[in-house]
C-alpha positions in Angstrom: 3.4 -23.6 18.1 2.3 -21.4 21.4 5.4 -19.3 20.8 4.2 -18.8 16.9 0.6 -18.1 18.4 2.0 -15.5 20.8 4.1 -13.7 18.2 1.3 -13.9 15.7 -1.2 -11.8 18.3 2.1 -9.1 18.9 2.7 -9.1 15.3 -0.1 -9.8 12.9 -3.0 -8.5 14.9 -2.1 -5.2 15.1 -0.6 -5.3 10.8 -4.3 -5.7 10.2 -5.7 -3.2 11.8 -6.3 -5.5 14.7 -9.0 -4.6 17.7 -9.8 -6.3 21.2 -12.6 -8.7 19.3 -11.1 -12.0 20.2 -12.9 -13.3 17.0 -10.7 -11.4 15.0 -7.3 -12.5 16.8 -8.1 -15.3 16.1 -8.8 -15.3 12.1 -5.5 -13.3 12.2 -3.5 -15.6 13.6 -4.7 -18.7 11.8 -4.8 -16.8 8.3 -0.5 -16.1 9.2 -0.1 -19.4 10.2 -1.7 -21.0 7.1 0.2 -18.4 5.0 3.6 -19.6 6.9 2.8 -23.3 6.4 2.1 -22.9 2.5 5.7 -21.7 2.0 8.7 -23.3 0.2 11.7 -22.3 -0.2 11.9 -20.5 -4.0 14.9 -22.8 -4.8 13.0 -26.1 -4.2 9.7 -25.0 -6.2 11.9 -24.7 -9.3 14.1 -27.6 -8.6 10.6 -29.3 -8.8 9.4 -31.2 -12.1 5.9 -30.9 -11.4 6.9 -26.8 -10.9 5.1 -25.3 -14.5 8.2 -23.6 -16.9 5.9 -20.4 -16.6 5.6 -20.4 -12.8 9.5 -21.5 -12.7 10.6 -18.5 -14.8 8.4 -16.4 -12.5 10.3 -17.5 -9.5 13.8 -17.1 -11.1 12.9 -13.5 -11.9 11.7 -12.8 -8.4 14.9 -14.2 -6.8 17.2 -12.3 -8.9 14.5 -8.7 -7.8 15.2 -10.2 -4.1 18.8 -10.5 -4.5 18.6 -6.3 -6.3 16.4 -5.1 -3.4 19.2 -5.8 -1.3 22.5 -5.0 -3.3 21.5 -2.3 -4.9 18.4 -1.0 -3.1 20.5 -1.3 0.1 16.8 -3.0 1.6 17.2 -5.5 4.2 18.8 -8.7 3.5 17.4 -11.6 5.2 14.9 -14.6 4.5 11.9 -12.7 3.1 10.4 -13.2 -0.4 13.0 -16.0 -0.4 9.7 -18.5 -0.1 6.8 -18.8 -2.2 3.3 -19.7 -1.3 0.6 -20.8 -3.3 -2.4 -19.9 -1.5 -5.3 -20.6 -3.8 -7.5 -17.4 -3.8 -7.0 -14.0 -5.1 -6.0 -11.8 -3.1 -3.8 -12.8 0.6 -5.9 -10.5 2.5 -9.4 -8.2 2.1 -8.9 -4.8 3.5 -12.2 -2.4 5.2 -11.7 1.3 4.7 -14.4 3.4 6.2 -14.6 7.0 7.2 -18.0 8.9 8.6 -20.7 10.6 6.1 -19.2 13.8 6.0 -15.2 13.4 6.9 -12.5 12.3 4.2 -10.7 11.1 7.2 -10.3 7.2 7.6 -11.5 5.5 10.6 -8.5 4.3 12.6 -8.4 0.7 14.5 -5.8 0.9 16.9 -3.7 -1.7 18.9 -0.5 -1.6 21.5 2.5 -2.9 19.3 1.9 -0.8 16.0 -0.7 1.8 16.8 -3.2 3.0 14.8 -3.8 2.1 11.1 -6.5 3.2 8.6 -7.8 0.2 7.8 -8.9 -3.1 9.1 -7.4 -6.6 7.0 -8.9 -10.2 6.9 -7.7 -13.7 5.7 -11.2 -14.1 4.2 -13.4 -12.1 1.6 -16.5 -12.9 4.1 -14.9 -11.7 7.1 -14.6 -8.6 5.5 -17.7 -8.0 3.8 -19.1 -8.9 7.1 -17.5 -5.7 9.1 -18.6 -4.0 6.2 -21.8 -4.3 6.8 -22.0 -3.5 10.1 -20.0 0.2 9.3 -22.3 0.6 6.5 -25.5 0.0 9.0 -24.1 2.9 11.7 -24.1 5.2 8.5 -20.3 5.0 7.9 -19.0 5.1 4.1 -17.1 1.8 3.4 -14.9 0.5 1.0 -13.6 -3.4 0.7 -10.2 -3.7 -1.3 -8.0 -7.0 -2.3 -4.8 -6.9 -1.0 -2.0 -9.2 -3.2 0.7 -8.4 -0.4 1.7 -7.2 3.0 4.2 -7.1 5.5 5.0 -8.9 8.8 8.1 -5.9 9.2 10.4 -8.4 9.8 8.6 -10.6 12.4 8.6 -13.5 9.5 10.0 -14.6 6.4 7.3 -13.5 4.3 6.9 -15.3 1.0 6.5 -14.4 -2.8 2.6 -15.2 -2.9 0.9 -16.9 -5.6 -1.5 -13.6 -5.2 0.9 -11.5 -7.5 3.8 -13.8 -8.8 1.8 -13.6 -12.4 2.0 -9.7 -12.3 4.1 -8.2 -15.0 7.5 -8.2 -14.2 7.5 -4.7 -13.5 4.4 -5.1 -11.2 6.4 -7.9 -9.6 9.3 -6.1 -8.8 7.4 -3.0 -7.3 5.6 -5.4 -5.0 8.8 -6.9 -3.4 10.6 -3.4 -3.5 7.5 -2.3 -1.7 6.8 -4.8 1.0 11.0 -4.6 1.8 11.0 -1.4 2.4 8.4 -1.4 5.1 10.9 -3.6 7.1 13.5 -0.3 6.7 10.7 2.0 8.4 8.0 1.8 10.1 6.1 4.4 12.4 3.2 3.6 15.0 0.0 5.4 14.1 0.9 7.4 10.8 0.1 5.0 8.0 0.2 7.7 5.3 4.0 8.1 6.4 5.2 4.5 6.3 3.1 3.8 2.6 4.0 6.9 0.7 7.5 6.2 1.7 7.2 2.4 0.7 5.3 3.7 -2.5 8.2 5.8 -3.6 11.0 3.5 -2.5 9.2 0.8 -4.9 9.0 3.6 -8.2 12.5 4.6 -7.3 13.2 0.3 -7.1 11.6 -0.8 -10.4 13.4 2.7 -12.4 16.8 0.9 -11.2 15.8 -2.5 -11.9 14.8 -2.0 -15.4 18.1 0.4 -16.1 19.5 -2.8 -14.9 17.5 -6.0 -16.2 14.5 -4.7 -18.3 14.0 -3.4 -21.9 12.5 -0.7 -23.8 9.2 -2.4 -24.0 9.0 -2.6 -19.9 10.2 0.4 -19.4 7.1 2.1 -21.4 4.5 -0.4 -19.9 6.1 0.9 -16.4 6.0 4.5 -17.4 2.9 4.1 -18.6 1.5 2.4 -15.3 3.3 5.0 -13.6 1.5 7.9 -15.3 -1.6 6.2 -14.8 -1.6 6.3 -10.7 0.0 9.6 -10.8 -3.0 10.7 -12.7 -5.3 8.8 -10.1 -3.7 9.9 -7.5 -4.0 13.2 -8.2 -7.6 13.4 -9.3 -8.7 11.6 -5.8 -6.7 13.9 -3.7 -8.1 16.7 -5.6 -11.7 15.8 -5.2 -10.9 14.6 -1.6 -9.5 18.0 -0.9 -12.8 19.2 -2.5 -14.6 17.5 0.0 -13.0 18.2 3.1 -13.0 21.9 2.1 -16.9 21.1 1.6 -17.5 19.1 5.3 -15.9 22.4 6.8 -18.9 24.4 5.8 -21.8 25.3 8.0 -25.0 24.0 6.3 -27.4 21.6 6.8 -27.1 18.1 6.2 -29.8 17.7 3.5 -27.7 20.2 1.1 -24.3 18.8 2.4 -25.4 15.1 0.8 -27.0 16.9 -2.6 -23.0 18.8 -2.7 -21.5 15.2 -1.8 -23.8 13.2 -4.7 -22.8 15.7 -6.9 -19.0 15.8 -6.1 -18.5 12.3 -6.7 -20.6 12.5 -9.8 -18.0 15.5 -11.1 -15.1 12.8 -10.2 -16.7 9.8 -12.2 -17.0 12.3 -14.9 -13.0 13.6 -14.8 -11.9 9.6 -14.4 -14.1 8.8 -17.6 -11.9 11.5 -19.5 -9.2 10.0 -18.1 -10.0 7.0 -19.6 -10.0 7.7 -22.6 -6.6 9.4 -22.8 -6.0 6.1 -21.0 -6.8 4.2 -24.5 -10.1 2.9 -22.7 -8.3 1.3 -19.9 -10.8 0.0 -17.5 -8.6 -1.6 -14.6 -9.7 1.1 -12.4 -13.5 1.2 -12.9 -14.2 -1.0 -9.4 -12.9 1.8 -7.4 -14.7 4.5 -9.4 -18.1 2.2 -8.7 -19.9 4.0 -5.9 -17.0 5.4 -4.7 -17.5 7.2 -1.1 -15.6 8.9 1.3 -13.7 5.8 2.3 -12.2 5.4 -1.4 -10.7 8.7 -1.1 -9.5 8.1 2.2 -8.2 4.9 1.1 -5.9 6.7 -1.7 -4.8 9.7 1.1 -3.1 6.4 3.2 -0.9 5.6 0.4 0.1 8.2 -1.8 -0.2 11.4 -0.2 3.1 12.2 0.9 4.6 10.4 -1.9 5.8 13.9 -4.0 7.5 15.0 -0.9 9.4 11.4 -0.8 10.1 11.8 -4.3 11.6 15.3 -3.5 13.8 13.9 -0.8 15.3 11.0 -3.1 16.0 13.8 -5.6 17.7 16.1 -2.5 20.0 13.2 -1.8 21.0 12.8 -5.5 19.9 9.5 -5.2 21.9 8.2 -2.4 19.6 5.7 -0.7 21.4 5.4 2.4 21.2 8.8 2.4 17.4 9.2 2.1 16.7 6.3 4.6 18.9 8.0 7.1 16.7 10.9 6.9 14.2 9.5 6.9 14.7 7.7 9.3 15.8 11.1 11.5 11.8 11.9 10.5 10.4 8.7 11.6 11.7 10.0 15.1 9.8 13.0 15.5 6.3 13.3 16.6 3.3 13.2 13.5 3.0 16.8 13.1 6.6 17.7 13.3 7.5 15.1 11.4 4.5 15.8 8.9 6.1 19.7 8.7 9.9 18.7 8.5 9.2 16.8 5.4 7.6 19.1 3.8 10.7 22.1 5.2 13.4 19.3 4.0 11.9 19.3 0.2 11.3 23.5 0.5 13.5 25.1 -2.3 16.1 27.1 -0.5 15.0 30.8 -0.2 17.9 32.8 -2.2 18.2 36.7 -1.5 17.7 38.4 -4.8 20.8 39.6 -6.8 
């Protein structure tokens, strides 16, 4: 158990967006520890009478999506998402976004093993709200998000949680695909690198599943969710690119927060037309609630780069050894250079006219 406790501090700590508070350590290392004792092996839950039909079927599927991650997705094959936990509470962790009154940039919480991320996670909703609080009171915009599933990179076996195993199957699938491929890369202190590439190997991942396994009537509902964030994601970055254009400009405070009120007010406009090309979908309304700075900044972290991923795939043909190998090759380079070679490997060749 000291050896667990020691890996847990190298390992989780840090996956959170760990700090020197020992307080936090600590609810980090017993929140993986209780998430490592609450699993069973997949196999054994369905072998199980007690195991509900619905919950069995669930399981089956997400076995088979472990076994296509790794055959077909060429993602790591090993022990993870081989488990299943029930953990009895919504969401696995609760994740604090933040970023000052007039930046679009997140604040970073940085530690040795994995750098800096731009976020901060707990095992507990509390906990959370708690730090929020105290951002909030030093005049920071915050932002407190449920989090069905992370990864340890490889350190554990991480589990199928009970936190998303009732997720459409096409949800399902991009979780695992997700979460897998963070074990294939991983660089310190550039979280918008390592997400937009796990964000685009899970779209690329649930396409081939459902070629594969699914039927016309997933296939839409994926599209559909697909559409959905693409249209998200690019209203956020929009407006956060709004803003950032808006913090560069040299006026006073007292007309930068009327510009600010009213920028946010023109995105909860643009979302409610969204919505209703949307058919009234509402699944998206809690971020929309007094969204701030740290909302956008939130979105940035995870999707921004994803269009240049997308690109690569496509250069590749989509060969995904290929495209991990490159990027990979990226993942080597320092932030800005890497930052600039993706966006140069993507660039359509220059051709001299005829």
């Amino acid at each position: 158990m000291l050896r667990l406790l020691f890996i847990c501090i190298a390992a989780m700590a840090p996956l959170l967006a760990g700090c020197s508070n020992f307080g936090y350590y600590m609810q980090s290392i017993d929140g993986q520890i209780k998430v490592l004792r609450a699993r069973q092996p997949i196999a054994s839950v369905i072998a199980d009478p007690a195991t509900p039909p619905v919950l069995k079927n669930k399981l089956e599927r997400a076995l088979a999506m472990r076994d296509f991650a790794s055959r077909e997705l060429r993602l790591p094959d090993n022990l993870s998402y081989r488990s299943y936990a029930d953990l009895q509470r919504p969401f696995v962790v609760w994740s604090v976004f933040a970023a000052a009154e007039f930046s679009v940039e997140p604040q970073q919480w940085c530690f040795l093993v994995v750098g800096c991320v731009g976020y901060r996670g707990y095992f507990t909703q509390s906990g959370a709200e708690a730090l929020a609080r105290e951002l909030r009171s030093e005049g920071l915009d915050v932002f407190v998000s449920g989090v069905p599933a992370y990864s340890t990179l490889g350190w554990f076996d991480d589990p199928v949680l009970s936190t998303f195993i009732n997720y459409p199957e096409h949800e399902l699938s991009r979780l695992i695909f997700h979460e897998l491929a963070h074990q294939v890369v991983y660089v310190k202190n550039d979280s918008e690198f390592n997400e937009s590439f796990a964000a685009t190997v899970e779209a690329e991942g649930v396409r081939r599943w459902i070629a594969r396994n699914g039927d016309d009537r997933m296939r839409a509902n994926f599209e559909r969710a697909q559409q959905r964030r693409a249209q998200f994601r690019g209203l956020v970055l929009n407006y956060r690119e709004r803003l950032a254009v808006l913090y560069r400009l040299p006026i006073a405070p007292e007309e930068m927060r009327v510009r600010k009120t009213q920028a946010f007010s023109d995105m909860q406009r643009d979302y409610e037309l969204l919505k209703l090309q949307w058919g009234g979908f509402a699944g998206l309304d809690r971020f929309f609630n007094n969204a701030g700075n740290a909302h956008l900044a939130s979105v940035a972290i995870y999707h921004a780069l994803v269009p240049q991923f997308q690109q690569l795939i496509a250069k590749h043909n989509g060969d995904l050894a290929a495209f991990y190998a490159e990027v990979k090759e990226l993942a080597a380079l320092g932030k800005e250079e890497r930052k600039s070679r993706l966006a140069a490997a993507v660039a359509p060749a220059h051709k001299e006219p005829l």
